[in-house]
KEGU-397021 format. One record per residue (C-alpha): residue number from 0; z, y, x negated. Coordinates in nm, 2 decimals. Layout:
// KEGU-397021
+-----+--------+--------+--------+
|   i |      z |      y |      x |
+-----+--------+--------+--------+
| NUM |      Z |      Y |      X |
...
+-----+--------+--------+--------+
***
This chain:
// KEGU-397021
+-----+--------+--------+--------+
|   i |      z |      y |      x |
+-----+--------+--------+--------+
|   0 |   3.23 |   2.97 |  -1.02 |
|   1 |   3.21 |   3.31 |  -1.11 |
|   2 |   3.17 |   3.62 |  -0.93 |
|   3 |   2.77 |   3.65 |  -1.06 |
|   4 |   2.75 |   3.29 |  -0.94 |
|   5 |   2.86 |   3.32 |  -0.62 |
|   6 |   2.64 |   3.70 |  -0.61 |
|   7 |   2.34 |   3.46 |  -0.73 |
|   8 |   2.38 |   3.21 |  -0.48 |
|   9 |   2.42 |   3.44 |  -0.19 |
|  10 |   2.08 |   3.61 |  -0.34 |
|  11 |   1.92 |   3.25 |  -0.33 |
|  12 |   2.03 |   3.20 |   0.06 |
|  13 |   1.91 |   3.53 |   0.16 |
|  14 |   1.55 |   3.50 |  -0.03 |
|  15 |   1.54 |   3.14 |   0.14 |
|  16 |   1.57 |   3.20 |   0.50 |
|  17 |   1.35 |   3.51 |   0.45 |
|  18 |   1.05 |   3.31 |   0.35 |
|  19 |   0.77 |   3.31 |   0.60 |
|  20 |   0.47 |   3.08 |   0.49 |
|  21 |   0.24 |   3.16 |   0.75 |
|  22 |   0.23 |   3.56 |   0.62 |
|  23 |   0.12 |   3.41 |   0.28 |
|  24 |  -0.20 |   3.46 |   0.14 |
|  25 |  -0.44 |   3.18 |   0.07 |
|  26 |  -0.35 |   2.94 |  -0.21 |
|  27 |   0.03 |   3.06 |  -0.23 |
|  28 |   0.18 |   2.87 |   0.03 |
|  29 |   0.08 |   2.53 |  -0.23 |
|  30 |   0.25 |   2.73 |  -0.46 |
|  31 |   0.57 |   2.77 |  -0.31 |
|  32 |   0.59 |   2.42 |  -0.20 |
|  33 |   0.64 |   2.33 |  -0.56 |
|  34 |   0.89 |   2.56 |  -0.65 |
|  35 |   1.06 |   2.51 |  -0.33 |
|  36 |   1.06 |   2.12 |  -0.45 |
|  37 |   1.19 |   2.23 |  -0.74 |
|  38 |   1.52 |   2.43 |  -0.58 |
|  39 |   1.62 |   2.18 |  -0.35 |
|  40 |   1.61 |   1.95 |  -0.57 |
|  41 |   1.86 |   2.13 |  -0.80 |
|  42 |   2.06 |   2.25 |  -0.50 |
|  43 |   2.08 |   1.89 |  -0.43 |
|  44 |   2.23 |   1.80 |  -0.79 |
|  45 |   2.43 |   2.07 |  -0.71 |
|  46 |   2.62 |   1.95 |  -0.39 |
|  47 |   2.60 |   1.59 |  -0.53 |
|  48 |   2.82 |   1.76 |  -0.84 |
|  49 |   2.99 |   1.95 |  -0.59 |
|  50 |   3.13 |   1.66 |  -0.40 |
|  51 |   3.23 |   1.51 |  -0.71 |
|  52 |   3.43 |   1.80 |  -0.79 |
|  53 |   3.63 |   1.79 |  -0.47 |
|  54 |   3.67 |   1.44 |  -0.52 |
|  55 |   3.87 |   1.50 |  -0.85 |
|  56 |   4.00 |   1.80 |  -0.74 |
|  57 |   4.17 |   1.55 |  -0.42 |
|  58 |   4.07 |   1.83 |  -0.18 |
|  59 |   4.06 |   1.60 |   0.13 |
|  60 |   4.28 |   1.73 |   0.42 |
|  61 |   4.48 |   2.00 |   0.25 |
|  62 |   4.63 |   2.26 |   0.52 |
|  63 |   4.43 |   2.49 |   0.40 |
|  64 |   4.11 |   2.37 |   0.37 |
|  65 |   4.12 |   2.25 |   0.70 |
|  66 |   3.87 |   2.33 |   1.00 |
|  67 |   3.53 |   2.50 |   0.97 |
|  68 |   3.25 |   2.55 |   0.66 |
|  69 |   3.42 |   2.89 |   0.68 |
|  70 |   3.38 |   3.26 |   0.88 |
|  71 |   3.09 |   3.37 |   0.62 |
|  72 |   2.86 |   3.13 |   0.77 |
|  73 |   2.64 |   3.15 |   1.09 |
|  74 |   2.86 |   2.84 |   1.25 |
|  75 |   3.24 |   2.91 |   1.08 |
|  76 |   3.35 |   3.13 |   1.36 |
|  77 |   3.22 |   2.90 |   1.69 |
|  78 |   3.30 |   2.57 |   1.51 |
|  79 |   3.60 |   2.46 |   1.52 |
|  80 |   3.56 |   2.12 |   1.49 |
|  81 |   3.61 |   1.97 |   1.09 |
|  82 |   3.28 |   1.77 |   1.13 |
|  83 |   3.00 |   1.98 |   1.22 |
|  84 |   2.72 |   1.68 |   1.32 |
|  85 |   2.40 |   1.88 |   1.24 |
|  86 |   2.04 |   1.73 |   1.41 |
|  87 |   1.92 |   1.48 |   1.25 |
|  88 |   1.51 |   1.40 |   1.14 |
|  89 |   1.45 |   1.36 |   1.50 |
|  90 |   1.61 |   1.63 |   1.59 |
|  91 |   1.93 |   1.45 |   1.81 |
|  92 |   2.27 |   1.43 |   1.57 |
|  93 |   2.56 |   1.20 |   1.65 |
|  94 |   2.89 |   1.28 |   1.77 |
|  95 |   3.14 |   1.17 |   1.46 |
|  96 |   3.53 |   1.19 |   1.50 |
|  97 |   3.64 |   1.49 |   1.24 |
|  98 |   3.94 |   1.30 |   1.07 |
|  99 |   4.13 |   0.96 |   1.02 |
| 100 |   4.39 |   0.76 |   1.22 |
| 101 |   4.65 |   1.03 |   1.08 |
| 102 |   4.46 |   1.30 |   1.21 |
| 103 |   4.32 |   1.47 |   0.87 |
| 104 |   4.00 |   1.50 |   0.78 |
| 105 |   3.85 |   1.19 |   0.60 |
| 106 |   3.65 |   1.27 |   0.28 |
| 107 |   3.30 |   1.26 |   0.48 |
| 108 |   3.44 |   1.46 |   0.76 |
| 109 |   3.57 |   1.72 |   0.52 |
| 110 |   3.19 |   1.74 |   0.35 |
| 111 |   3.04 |   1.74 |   0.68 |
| 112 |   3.23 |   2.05 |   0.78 |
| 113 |   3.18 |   2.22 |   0.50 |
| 114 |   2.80 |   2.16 |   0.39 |
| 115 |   2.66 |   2.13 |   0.81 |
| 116 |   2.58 |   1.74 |   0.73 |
| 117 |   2.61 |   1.48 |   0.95 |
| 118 |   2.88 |   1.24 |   0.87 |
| 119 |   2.62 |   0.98 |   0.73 |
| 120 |   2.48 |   1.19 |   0.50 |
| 121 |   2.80 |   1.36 |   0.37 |
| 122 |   2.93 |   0.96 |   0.33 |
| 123 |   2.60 |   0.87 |   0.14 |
| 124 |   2.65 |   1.20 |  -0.05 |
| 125 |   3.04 |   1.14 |  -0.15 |
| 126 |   2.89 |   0.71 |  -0.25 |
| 127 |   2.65 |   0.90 |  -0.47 |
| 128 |   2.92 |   1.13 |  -0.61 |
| 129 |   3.16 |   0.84 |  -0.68 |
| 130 |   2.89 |   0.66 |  -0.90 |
| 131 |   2.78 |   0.91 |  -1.08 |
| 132 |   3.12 |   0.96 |  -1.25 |
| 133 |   3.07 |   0.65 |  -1.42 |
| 134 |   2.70 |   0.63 |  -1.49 |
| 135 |   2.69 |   0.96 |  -1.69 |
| 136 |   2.24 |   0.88 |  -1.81 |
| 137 |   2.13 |   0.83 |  -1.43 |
| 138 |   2.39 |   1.16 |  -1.34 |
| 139 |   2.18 |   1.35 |  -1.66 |
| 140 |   1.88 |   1.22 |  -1.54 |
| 141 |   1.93 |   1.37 |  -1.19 |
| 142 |   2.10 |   1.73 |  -1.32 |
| 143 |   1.77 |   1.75 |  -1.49 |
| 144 |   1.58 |   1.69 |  -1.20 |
| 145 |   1.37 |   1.36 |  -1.36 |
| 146 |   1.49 |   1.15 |  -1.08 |
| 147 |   1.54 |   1.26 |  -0.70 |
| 148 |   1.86 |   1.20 |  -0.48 |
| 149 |   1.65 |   0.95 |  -0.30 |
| 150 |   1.67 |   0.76 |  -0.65 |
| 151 |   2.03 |   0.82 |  -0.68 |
| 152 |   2.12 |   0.72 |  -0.34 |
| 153 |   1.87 |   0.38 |  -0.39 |
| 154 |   2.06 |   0.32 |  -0.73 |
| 155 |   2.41 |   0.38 |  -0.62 |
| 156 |   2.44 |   0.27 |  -0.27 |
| 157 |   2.44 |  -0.15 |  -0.36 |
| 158 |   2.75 |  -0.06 |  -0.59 |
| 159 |   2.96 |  -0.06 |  -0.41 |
| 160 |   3.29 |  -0.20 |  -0.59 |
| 161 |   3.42 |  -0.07 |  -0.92 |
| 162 |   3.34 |  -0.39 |  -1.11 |
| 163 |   2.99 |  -0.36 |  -0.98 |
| 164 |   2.98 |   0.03 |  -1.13 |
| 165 |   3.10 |  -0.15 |  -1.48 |
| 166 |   2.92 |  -0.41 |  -1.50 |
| 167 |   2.56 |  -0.18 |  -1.44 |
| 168 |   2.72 |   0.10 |  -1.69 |
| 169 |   2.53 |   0.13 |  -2.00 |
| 170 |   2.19 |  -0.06 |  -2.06 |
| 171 |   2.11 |  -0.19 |  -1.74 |
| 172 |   2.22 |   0.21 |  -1.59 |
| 173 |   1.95 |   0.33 |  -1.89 |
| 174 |   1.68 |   0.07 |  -1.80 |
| 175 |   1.73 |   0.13 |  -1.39 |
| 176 |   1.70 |   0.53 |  -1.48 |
| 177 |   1.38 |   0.48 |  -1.65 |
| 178 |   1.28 |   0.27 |  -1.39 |
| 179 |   1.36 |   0.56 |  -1.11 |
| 180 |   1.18 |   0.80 |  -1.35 |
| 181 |   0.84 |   0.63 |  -1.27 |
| 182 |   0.89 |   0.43 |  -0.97 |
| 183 |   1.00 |   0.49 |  -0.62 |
| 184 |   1.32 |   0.45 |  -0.48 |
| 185 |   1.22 |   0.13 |  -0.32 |
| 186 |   1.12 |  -0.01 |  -0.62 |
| 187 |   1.47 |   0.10 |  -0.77 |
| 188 |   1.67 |  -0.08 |  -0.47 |
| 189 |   1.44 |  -0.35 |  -0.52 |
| 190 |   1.51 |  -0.37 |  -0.88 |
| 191 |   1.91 |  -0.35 |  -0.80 |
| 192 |   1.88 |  -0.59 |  -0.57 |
| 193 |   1.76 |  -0.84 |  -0.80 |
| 194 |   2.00 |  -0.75 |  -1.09 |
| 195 |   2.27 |  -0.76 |  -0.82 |
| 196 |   2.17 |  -1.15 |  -0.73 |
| 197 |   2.24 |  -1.26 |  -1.10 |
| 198 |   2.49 |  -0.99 |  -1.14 |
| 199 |   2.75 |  -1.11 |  -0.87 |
| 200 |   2.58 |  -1.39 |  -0.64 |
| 201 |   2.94 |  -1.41 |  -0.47 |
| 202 |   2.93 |  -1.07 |  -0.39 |
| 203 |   2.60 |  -1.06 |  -0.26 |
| 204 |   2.70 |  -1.36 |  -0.06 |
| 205 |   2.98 |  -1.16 |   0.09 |
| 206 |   2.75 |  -0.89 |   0.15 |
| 207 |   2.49 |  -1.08 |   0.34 |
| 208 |   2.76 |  -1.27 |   0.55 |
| 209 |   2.91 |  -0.91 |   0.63 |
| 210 |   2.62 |  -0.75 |   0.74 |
| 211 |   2.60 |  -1.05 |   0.95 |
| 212 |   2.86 |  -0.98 |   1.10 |
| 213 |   2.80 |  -0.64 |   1.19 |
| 214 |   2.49 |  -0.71 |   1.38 |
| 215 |   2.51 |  -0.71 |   1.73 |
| 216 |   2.29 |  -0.60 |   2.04 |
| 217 |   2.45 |  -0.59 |   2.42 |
| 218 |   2.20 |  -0.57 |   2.73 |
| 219 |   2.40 |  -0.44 |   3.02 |
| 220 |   2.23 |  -0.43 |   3.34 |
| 221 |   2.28 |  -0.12 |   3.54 |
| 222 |   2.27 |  -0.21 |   3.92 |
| 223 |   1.99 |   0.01 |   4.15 |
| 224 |   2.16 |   0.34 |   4.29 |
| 225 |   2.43 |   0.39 |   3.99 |
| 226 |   2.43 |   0.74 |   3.90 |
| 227 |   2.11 |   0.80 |   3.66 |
| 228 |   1.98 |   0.45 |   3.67 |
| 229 |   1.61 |   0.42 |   3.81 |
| 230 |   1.55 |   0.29 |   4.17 |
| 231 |   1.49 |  -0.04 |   4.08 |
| 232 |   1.81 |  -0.04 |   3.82 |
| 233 |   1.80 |  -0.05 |   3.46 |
| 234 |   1.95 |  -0.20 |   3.13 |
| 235 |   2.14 |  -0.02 |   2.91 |
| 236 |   2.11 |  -0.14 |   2.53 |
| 237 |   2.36 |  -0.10 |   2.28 |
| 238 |   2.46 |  -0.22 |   1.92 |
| 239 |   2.49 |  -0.22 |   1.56 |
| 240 |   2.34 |  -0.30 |   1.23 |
| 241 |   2.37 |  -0.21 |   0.85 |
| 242 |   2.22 |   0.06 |   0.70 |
| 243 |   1.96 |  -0.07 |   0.59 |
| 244 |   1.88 |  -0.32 |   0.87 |
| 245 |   1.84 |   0.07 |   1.03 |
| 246 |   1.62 |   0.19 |   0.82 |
| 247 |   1.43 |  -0.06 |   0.89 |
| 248 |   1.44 |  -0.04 |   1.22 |
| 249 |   1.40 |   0.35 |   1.24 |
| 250 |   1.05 |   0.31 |   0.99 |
| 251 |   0.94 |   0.09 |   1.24 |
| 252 |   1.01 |   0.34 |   1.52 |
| 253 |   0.86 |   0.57 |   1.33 |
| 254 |   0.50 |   0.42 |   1.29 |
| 255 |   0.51 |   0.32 |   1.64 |
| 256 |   0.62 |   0.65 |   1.83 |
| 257 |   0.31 |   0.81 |   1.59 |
| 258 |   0.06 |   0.56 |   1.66 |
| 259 |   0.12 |   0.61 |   2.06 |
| 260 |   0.19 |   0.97 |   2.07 |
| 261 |  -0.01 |   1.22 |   2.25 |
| 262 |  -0.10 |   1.59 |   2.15 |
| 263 |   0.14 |   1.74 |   2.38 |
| 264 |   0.40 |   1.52 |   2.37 |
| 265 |   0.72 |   1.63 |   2.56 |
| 266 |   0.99 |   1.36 |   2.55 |
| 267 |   1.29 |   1.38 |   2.38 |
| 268 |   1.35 |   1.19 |   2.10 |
| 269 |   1.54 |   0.95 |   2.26 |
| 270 |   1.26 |   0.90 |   2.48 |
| 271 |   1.01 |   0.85 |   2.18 |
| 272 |   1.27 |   0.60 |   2.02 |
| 273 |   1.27 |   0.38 |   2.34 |
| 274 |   0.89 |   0.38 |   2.43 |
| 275 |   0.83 |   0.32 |   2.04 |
| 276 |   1.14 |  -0.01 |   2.07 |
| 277 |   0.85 |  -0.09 |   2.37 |
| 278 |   0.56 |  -0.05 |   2.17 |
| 279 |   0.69 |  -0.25 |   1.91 |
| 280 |   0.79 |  -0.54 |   2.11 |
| 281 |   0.49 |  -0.59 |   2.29 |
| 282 |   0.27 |  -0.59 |   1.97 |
| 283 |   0.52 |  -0.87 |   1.82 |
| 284 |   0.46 |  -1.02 |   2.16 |
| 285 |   0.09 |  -1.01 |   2.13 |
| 286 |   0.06 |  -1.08 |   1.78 |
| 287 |   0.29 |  -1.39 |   1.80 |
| 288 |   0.08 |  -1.50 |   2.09 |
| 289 |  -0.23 |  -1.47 |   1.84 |
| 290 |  -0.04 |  -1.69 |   1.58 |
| 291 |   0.01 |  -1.97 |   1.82 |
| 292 |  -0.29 |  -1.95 |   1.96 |
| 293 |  -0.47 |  -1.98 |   1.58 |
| 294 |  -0.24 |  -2.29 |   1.47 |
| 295 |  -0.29 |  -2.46 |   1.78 |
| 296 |  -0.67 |  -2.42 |   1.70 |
| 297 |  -0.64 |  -2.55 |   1.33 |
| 298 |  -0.44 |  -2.85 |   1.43 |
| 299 |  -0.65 |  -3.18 |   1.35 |
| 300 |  -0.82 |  -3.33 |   1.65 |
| 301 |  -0.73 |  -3.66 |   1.81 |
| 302 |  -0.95 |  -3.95 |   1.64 |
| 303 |  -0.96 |  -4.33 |   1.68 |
| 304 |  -1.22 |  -4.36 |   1.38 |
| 305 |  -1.07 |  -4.58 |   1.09 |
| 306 |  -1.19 |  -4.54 |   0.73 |
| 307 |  -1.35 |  -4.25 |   0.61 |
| 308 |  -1.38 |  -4.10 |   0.99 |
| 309 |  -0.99 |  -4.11 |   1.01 |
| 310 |  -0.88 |  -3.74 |   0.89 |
| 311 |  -0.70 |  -3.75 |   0.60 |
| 312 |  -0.25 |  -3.74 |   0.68 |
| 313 |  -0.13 |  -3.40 |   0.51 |
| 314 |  -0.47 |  -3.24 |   0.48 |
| 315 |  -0.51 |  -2.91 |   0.59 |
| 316 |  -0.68 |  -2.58 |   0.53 |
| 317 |  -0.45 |  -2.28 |   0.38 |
| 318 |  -0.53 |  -2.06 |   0.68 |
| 319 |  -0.38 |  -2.32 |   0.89 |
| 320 |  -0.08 |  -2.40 |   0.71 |
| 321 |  -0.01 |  -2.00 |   0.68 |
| 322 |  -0.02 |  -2.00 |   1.03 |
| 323 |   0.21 |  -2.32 |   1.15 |
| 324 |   0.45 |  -2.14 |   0.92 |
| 325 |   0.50 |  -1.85 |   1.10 |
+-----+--------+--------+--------+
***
């Protein structure tokens, strides 16, 4: 980049952090939204390119390129640290380690330090970055702004071998674009999921018996009058899942912390997280309770009667046999 890039850039920064909505008059604040849409989603094309670039480029742990996002920035002289974990949607980020076992930066780390990412989303960016080099109509599609990064990262994120990236290359890459073009990306990892099933059904397999695998959940009970644990003690939860089991999981979360929160609500987000976990389980409690309840009350009553009193073996109604299969 040029000198009047990096001039308009710097412009761009100083324009953005000077916007203040409220001080708007009526109708422009709609206004701005949309062209505000319309920025990030180029400056997201942008890093995803970006990334791409460094990839070629082999940029990853290089003395000199070591360290923080750099002393022009608000954090580059206090951060030391190569990975910079920024807050997350609700607000709490996660500690990542800055570098591999041989003590330079690992490709996320390096993206996290120098974009203030967390480590997850400078990974999912770098995933995104990688596929894009071979899938050159979805990469157009996205410069252009047709299709979001939410698209690219539904798209991309299932490929994740090199045969996989071939074998979508070309018409199935131009029908999945025009699919993220109109749909949303749920609809995409939907449709990639499906292709992927006839695609490689051994891979998928694998995948499935992995994520398996990386599923766990530990319930440690915390004695009463441990440091921090409430008088009459306390469990301390801990584990793992996929990605996407996590997504899941955090939607979930989501709905639940909204539906029970209050209009001054002061707990931390781990707090919300925990009473929304709570919330959750006691309405699968109570719903499951429901469903047994109902297929116990559809089951056929007890008769002695012969002929056409008996009731008939295998009969049922439809609202009965939805509910014995639950």
């Amino acid at each position: 980049m040029d000198g009047d890039g990096v001039a308009v850039l710097e412009a761009l920064r100083h324009a953005l952090a000077e916007i203040e909505p409220a001080s708007l008059p009526d109708g422009a604040v709609v206004d701005l939204l949309s062209q505000l849409g319309g920025v990030i989603a180029a400056a997201q094309a942008a890093l995803v390119r970006a990334v791409g670039a460094a990839e070629l480029a082999g940029v990853w742990g290089r003395s000199g390129l070591r360290g923080t996002a750099g002393a022009s920035g608000p954090a580059g002289a206090a951060d030391t640290c190569a990975v910079r974990c920024s807050a997350g949607p609700d607000g709490d980020g996660g500690q990542a380690g800055p570098g591999g076992e041989d003590g330079r930066p690992t490709p996320a780390g390096w993206i996290a330090g120098r974009a203030r990412l967390t480590v997850a989303a400078a990974a999912a960016l770098l995933v995104a970055a990688r596929a894009l080099a071979g899938l050159p109509v979805l990469a157009e599609a996205f410069r252009r702004g047709e299709v979001s990064l939410d698209h690219v990262l539904a798209l991309t994120a299932p490929l994740t071998s090199p045969p996989r990236l071939v074998a979508v290359a070309g018409p199935v890459e131009t029908e999945l674009t025009a699919l993220a073009r109109r749909a949303g990306p749920d609809q995409v990892r939907a449709a990639v999921t499906h292709w992927l099933r006839d695609a490689d059904p051994a891979g998928v397999e694998r995948d499935a018996a992995a994520a398996g695998r990386v599923r766990s959940l530990s319930l440690v009970p915390v004695p009463p009058g441990c440091a921090e644990a409430h008088p009459g003690g306390c469990v301390t939860i801990a584990g793992s899942v996929p990605v996407d089991d996590a997504t899941t999981l955090l939607d979930a979360l989501r709905l639940a912390a909204r539906a029970t929160a209050g209009p001054a609500d002061a707990r931390v987000p781990a707090q919300r997280r925990a009473d929304a976990l709570l919330t959750v389980a006691r309405c699968y409690l109570a719903a499951a309770g429901h469903l047994t309840t109902a297929a116990r009350s559809e089951l056929p009553q007890p008769c002695s009667g012969t002929g056409s009193e008996a009731p008939s073996v295998g009969r049922c109604s439809s609202r009965g046999s939805a509910s014995r299969s639950c």
